[in-house]
KOLVEX-871929 format. One line per 4 residues: number of its first residue (from 1); their letters; for each residue z, x, y of C-alpha. Coordinates in nm, 2 decimals, always signed. Layout:
<nodes>
NUM) a) Z,X,Y; ...
</nodes>
This chain:
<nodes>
1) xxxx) +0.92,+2.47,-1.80; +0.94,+2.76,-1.54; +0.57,+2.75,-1.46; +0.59,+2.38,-1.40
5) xxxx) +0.89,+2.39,-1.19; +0.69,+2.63,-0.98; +0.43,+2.42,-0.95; +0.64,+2.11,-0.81
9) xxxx) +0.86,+2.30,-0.61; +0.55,+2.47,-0.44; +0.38,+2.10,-0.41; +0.68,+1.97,-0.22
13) xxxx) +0.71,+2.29,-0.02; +0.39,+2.22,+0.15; +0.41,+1.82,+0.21; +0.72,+1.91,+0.42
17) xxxx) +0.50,+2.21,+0.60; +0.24,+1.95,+0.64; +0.48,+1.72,+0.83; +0.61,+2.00,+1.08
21) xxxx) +0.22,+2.06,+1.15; +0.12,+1.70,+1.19; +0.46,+1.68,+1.45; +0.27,+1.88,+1.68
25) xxxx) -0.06,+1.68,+1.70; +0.15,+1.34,+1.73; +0.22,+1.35,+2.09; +0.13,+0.97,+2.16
29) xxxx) +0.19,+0.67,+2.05; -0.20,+0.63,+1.88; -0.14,+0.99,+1.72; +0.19,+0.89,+1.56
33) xxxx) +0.14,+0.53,+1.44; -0.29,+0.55,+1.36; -0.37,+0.92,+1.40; -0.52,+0.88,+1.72
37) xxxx) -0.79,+0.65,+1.54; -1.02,+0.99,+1.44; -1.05,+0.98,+1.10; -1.45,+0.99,+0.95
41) xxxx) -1.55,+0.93,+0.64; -1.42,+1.17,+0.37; -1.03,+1.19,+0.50; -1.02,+0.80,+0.54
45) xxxx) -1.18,+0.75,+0.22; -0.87,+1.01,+0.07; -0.62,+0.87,+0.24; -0.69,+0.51,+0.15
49) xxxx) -0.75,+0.59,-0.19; -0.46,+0.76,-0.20; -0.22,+0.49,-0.05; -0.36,+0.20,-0.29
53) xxxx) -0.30,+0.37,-0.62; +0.09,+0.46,-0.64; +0.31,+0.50,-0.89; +0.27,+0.16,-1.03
57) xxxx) -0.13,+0.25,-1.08; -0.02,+0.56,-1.17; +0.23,+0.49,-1.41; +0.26,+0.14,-1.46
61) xxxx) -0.13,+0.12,-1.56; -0.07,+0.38,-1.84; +0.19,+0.13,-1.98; -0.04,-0.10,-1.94
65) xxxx) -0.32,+0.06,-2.15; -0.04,+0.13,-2.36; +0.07,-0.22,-2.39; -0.30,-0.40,-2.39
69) xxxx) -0.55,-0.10,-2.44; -0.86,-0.10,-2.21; -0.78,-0.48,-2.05; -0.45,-0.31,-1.93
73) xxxx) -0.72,-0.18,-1.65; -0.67,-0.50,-1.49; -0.41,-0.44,-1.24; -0.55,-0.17,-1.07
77) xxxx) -0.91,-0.28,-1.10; -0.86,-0.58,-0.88; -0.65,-0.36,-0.64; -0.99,-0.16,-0.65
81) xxxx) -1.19,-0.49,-0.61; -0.94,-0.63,-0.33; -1.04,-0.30,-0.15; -1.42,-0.33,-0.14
85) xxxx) -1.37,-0.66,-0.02; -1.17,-0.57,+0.24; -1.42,-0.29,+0.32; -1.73,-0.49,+0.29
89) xxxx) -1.59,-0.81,+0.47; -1.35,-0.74,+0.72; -1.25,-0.37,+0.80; -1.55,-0.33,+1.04
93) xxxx) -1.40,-0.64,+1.25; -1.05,-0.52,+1.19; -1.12,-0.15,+1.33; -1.29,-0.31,+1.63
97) xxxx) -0.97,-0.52,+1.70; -0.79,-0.20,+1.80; -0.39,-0.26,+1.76; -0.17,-0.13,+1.55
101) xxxx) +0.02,-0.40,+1.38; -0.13,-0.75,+1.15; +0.10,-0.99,+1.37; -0.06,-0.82,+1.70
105) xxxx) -0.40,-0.96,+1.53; -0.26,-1.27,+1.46; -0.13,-1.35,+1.89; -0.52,-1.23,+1.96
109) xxxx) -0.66,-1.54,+1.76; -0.37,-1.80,+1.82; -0.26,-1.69,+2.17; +0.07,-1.53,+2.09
113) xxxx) +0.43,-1.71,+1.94; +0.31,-1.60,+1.59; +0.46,-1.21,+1.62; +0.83,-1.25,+1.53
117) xxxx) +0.79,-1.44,+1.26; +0.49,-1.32,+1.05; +0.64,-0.96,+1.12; +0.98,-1.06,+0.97
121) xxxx) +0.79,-1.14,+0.66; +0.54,-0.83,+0.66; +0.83,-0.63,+0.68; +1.04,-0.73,+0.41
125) xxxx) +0.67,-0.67,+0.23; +0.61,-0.33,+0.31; +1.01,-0.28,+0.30; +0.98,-0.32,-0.07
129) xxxx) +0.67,-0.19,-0.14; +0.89,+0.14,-0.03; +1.15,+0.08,-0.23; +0.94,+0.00,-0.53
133) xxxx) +0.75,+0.35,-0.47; +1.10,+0.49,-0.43; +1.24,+0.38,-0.71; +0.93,+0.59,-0.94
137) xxxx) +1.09,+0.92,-0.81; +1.42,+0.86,-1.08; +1.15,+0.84,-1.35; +0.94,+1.15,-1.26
141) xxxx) +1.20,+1.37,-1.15; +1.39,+1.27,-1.51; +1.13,+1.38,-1.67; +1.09,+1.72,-1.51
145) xxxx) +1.47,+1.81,-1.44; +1.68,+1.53,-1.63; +1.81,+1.44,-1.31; +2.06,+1.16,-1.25
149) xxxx) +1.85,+0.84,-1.09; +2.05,+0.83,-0.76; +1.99,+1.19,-0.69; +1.64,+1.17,-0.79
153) xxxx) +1.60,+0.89,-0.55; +1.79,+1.05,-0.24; +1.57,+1.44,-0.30; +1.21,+1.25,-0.33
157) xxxx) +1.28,+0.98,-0.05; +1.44,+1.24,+0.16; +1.13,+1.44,+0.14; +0.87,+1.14,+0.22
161) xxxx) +1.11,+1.02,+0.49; +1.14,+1.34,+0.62; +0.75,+1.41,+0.73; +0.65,+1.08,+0.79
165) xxxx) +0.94,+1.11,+1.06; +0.82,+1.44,+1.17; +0.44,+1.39,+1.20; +0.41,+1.01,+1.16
169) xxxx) +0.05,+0.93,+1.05; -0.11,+1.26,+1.13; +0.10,+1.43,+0.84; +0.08,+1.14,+0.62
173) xxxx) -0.25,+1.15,+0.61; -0.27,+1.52,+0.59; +0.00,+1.54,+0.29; -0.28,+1.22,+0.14
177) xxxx) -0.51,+1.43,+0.09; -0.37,+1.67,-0.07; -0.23,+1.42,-0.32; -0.51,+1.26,-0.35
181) xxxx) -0.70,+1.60,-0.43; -0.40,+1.69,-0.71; -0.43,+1.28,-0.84; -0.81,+1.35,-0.88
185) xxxx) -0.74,+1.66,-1.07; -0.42,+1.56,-1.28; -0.52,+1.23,-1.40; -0.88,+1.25,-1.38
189) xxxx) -1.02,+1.56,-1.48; -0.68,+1.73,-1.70; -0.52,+1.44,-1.84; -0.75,+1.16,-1.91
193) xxxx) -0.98,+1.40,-2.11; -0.67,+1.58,-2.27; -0.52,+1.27,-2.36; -0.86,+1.13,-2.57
197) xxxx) -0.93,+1.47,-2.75; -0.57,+1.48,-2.84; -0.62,+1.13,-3.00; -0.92,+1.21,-3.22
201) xxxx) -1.16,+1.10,-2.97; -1.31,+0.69,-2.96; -1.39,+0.71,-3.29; -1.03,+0.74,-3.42
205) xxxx) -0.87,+0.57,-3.14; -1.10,+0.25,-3.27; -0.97,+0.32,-3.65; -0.61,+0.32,-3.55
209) xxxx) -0.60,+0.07,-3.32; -0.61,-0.36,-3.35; -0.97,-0.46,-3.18; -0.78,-0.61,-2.95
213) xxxx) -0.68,-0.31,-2.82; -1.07,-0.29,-2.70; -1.12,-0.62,-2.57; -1.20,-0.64,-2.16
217) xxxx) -1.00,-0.96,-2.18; -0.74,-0.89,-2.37; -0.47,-0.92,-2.17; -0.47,-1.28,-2.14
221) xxxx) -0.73,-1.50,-1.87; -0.40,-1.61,-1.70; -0.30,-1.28,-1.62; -0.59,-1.18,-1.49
225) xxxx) -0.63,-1.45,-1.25; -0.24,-1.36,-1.15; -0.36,-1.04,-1.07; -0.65,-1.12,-0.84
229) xxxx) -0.43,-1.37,-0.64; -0.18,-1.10,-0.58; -0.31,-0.78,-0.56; -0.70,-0.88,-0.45
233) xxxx) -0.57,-1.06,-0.17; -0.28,-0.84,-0.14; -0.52,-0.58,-0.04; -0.70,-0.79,+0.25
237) xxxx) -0.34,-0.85,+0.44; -0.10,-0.61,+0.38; +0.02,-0.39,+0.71; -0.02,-0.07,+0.49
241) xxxx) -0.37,-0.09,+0.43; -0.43,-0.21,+0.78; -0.28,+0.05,+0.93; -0.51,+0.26,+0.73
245) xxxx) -0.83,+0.07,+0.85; -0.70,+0.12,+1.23; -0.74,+0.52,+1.17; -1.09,+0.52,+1.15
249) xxxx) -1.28,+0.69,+1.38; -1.55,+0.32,+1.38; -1.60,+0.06,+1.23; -1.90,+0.17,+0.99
253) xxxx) -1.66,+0.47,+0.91; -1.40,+0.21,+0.78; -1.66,-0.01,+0.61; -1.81,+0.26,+0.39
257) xxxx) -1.53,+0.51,+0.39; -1.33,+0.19,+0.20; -1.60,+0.10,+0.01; -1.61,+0.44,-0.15
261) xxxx) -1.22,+0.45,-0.20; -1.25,+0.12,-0.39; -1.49,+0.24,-0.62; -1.26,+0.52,-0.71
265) xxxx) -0.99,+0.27,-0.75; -1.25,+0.07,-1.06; -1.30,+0.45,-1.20; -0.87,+0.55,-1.16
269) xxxx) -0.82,+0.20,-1.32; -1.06,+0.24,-1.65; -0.88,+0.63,-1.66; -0.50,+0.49,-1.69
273) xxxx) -0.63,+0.21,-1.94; -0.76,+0.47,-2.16; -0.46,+0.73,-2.11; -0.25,+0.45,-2.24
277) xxxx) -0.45,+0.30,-2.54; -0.45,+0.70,-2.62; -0.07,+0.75,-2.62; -0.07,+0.43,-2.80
281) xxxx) -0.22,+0.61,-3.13; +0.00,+0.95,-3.08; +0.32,+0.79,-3.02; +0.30,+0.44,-3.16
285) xxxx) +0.67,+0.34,-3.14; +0.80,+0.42,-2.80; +1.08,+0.25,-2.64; +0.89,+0.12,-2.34
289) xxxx) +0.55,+0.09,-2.27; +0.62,+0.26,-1.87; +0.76,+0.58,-2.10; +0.35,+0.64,-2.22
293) xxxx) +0.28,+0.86,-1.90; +0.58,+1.08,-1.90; +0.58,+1.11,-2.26; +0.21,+1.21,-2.32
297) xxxx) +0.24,+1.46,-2.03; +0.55,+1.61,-2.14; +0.43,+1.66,-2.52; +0.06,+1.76,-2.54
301) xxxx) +0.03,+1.93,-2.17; +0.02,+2.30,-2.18; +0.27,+2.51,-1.93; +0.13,+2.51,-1.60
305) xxxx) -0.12,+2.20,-1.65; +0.19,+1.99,-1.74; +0.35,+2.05,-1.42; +0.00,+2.00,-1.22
309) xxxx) +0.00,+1.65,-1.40; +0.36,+1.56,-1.32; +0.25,+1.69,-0.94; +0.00,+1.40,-0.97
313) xxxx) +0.26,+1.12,-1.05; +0.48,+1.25,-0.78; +0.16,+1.26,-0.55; +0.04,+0.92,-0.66
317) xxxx) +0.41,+0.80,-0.56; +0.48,+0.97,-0.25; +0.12,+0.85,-0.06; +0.22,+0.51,-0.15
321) xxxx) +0.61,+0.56,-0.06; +0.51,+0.73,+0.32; +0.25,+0.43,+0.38; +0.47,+0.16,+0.30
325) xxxx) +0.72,+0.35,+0.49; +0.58,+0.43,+0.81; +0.40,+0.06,+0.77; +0.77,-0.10,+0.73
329) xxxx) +0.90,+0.15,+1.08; +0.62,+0.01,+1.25; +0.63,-0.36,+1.24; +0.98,-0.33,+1.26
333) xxxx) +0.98,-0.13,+1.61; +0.66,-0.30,+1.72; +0.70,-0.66,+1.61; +1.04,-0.77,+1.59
337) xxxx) +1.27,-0.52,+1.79; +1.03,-0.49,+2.10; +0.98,-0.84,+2.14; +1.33,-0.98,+2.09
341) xxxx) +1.43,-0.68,+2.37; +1.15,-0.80,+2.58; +0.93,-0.50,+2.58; +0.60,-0.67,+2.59
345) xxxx) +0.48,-0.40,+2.79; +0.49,-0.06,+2.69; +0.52,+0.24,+2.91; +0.18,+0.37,+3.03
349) xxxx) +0.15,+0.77,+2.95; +0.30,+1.07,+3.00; +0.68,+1.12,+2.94; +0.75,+0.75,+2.89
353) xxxx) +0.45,+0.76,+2.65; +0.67,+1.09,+2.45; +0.98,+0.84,+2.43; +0.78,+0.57,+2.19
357) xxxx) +0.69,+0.84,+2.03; +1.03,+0.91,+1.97; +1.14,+0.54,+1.93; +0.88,+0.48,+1.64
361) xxxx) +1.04,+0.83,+1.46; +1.41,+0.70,+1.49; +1.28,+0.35,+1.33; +1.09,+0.58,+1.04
365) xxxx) +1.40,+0.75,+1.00; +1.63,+0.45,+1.01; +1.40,+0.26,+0.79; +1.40,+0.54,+0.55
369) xxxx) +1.76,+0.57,+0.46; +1.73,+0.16,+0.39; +1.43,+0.22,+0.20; +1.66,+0.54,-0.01
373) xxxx) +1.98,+0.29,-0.04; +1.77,-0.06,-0.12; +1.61,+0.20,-0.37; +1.94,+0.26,-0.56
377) xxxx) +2.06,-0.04,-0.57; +1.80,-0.23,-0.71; +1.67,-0.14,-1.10; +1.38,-0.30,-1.17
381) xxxx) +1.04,-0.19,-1.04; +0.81,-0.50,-1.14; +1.06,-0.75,-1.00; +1.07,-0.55,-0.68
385) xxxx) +0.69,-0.57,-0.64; +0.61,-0.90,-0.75; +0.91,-1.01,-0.46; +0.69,-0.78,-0.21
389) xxxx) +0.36,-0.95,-0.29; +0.45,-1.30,-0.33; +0.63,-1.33,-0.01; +0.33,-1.16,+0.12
393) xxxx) +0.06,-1.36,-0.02; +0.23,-1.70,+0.00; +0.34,-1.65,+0.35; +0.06,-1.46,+0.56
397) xxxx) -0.27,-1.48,+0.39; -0.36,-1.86,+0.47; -0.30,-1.80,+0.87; -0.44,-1.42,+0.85
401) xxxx) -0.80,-1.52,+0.63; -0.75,-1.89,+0.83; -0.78,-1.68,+1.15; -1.05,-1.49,+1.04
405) xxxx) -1.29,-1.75,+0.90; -1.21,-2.09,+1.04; -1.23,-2.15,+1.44; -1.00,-2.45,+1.42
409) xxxx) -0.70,-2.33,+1.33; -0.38,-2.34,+1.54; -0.09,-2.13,+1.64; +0.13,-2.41,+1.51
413) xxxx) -0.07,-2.42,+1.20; -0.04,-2.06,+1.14; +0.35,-2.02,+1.22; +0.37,-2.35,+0.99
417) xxxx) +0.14,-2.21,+0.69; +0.38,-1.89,+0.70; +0.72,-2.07,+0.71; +0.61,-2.31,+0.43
421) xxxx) +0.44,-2.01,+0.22; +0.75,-1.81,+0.24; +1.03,-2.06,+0.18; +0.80,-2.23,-0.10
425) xxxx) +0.79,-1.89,-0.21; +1.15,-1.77,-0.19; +1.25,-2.09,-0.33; +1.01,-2.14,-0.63
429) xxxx) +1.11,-1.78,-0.71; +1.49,-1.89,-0.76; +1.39,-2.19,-0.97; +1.15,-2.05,-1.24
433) xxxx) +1.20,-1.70,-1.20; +1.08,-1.36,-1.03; +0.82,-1.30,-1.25; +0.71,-1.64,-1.29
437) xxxx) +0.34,-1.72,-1.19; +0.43,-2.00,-1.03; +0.59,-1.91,-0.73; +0.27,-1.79,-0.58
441) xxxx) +0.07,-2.07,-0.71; +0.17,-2.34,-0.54; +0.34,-2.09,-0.26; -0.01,-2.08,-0.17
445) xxxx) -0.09,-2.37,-0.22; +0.22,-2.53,+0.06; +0.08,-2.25,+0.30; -0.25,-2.36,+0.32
449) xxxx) -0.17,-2.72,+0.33; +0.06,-2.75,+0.60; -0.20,-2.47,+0.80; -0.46,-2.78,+0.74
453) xxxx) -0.23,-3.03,+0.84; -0.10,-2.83,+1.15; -0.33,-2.71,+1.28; -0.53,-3.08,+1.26
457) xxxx) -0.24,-3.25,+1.44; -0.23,-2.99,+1.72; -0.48,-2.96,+2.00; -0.71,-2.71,+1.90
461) xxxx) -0.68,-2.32,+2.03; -0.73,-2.25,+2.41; -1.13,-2.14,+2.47; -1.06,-1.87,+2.66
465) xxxx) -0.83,-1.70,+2.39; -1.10,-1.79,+2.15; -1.39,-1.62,+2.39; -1.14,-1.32,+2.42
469) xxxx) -1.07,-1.33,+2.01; -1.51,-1.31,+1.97; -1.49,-1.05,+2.25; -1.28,-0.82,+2.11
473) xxxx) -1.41,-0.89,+1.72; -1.73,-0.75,+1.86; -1.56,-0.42,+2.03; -1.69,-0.51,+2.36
477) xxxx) -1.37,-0.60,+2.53; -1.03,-0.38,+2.66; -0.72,-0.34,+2.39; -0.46,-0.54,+2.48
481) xxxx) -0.18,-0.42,+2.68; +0.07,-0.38,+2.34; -0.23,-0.18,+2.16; -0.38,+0.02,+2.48
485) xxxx) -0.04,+0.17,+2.60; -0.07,+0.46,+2.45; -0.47,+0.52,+2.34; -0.57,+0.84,+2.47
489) xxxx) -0.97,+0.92,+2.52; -1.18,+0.96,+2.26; -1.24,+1.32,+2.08; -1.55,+1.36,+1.94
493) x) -1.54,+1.55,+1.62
</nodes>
């Protein structure tokens, strides 16, 4: 395993050079939280490829393949399908808005009073959705040096927390694309057609295998539909992909760069399915189904190609881990801590500009070590996730989508639609379960009725926040003071 140590230890050698390097283009506030909005087409499309398909995609839809054969695709195809919409739909609108943060969208439409609240509940999301990514370094790093789990929690989230505090965004995005270079290579190109020849090919996969195995719907209707409520609308919400949509460099770069990264999400998707259904015929009696990746790498990967592979999962962790990381630092610092303090207003430029730079690192590095110690305390992945999402979904996608689409709604509608989503939520969790469909069935379902009823009862929003909201959708007005702060001039590139 020498040659493979080599090739992780060299990996994780250069995502901590890559943060020392992106610490000295962060300078401002824009350059540390949205990389100074300058991304174009290819690195965006990287980068948000890279941050949607984590170690759950990664590894969790290799179980899946291994569980359900091809329909195990399912997961990550409708985070690939939640993506395009995104991309098709919104991220045009949502680049031109120009902030950094989902709850600064949300006091744009309603005219403020919404901030506190909705970011309390993005950030236990993206809090975690960092611990989940977190928790996938015990099972990697097991596999490469049998490592005990709380060590191989505190070495990998040492490393992510340690460049995403250097560099913020900038080296986040740089260390992206590098992972999303060595995912593309691992998975894609070494391991998915590895893993078929090493099964016999279709042909023999189809002989050893129950049809079901090969049936697109396999997995059950039910689940399916789970799925797209979660992680399909996850993806049009959540602060981590938002943030990602506010690095573009415009609005057309965000609308096809996206569109691009969720068509390699469909392809990723259809790869893991098959990886699985292929460790299902070489190693039919495994003790869990999330055991098919590390097990088919660790057995039929030669030296040096094993440890590029394994480089993948770690990659495919990390860019989810740093997203959801500097996601969590940033609503916390920007939506709850500023505004209980006061700080409305943000310093202009110059040196005062340099100390927000160095407020958002402390809250990276502080959020960090709760991400590394949440992490070791908590055991189970999928309960961890499906806690992320459903508090996400049920209590910010009625009053984000509402504020979107419908003209009508309210500021008391939307801080009622989140309260209601998230204690229904929280609550319905308790009673049937974590893992329980329910919760975010009729979660949903409370959020969006009492946004209805709310925002009925209440006199509709002030015109001239509207006219600003339509000014601002179309990029033809100023940022607002929170967002503008720190924006320095364009660059062209």
């Amino acid at each position: 395993m020498a040659v493979d140590y080599l090739v992780i230890v060299v990996y994780l050698a250069g995502m901590l050079a890559m943060g020392w390097w992106g610490m000295r283009r962060a300078r401002s506030k824009s350059e540390f939280l949205v990389a100074g909005r300058r991304l174009g087409p290819a690195m965006y499309s990287g980068t948000m490829a890279a941050i949607v398909l984590g170690g759950a995609s990664t590894i969790g839809g290799v179980g899946l393949g291994y569980q359900y054969g091809l329909s195990g695709a399912w997961m990550v195809f409708t985070i690939g399908l939640g993506l395009l919409a995104l991309s098709v739909f919104f991220s045009a609108r949502i680049a031109r808005l120009k902030v950094y943060t989902v709850s600064e969208m949300l006091d744009l439409r309603y005219g403020g009073r919404a901030g506190v609240i909705s970011g309390l509940v993005m950030w236990a999301y993206t809090l975690m959705l960092a611990v989940t990514s977190t928790i996938a370094y015990a099972t990697i790093f097991d596999v490469l040096f049998d490592m005990n789990r709380t060590l191989a929690i505190v070495l990998g989230g040492s490393i992510v927390v340690a460049y995403s505090t250097l560099g913020g965004m900038w080296s986040i995005t740089l260390t992206d694309m590098v992972q999303f270079v060595v995912k593309t290579i691992g998975v894609l190109l070494l391991l998915l057609p590895i893993a078929v020849v090493k099964a016999g090919g279709f042909s023999e996969m189809k002989a050893e295998l129950p049809t079901e195995y090969f049936d697109p719907l396999g997995i059950g209707g039910e689940t399916i539909f789970t799925y797209v409520l979660i992680y399909t609308f996850g993806m049009l919400i959540g602060q981590d992909i938002w943030q990602r949509v506010f690095t573009a460099r415009s609005d057309t770069t965000a609308k096809w760069g996206g569109t691009v990264a969720g068509t390699y999400c469909l392809v990723y998707a259809l790869a893991g399915a098959v990886i699985g259904t292929a460790a299902k015929v070489l190693y039919p009696k495994l003790g869990s189904p999330d055991d098919a990746f590390a097990t088919i790498v660790k057995e039929e990967l030669p030296v040096g190609v094993r440890g590029l592979v394994l480089a993948a999962a770690l990659a495919a962790v990390m860019s989810t881990s740093s997203g959801a990381l500097i996601a969590c630092a940033t609503v916390a610092n920007n939506d709850i801590w500023s505004r209980l303090r006061g700080m409305v207003k943000a310093p202009a430029e110059g040196s005062e500009d340099h100390d927000e730079v160095k407020g958002n690192r402390l809250f990276i590095l502080i959020m960090g070590l709760a991400v590394i110690c949440t992490a070791i305390a908590i055991d189970n992945v999928v309960e961890a996730l499906t806690v992320a999402y459903n508090l996400l979904v049920g209590g910010l996608l009625v009053p984000i989508l509402g504020g979107l689409l419908w003209k009508r709604g309210t500021v008391h509608g939307a801080l009622a639609s989140v309260v209601v989503g998230g204690l229904a939520v929280v609550t319905l969790m308790a009673t049937y379960g974590i893992l329980a469909n329910e919760p975010v069935y009729y979660g949903l379902l409370a959020s969006l009725a009492a946004y209805l009823a709310v925002s009925f009862a209440t006199p509709a929003t002030d015109a001239a926040v509207l006219a600003a909201w339509r000014e601002r959708l179309a990029g033809r007005a100023p940022e607002p003071e929170s967002a503008l702060a720190s924006e320095p001039a364009a660059t062209p590139r």
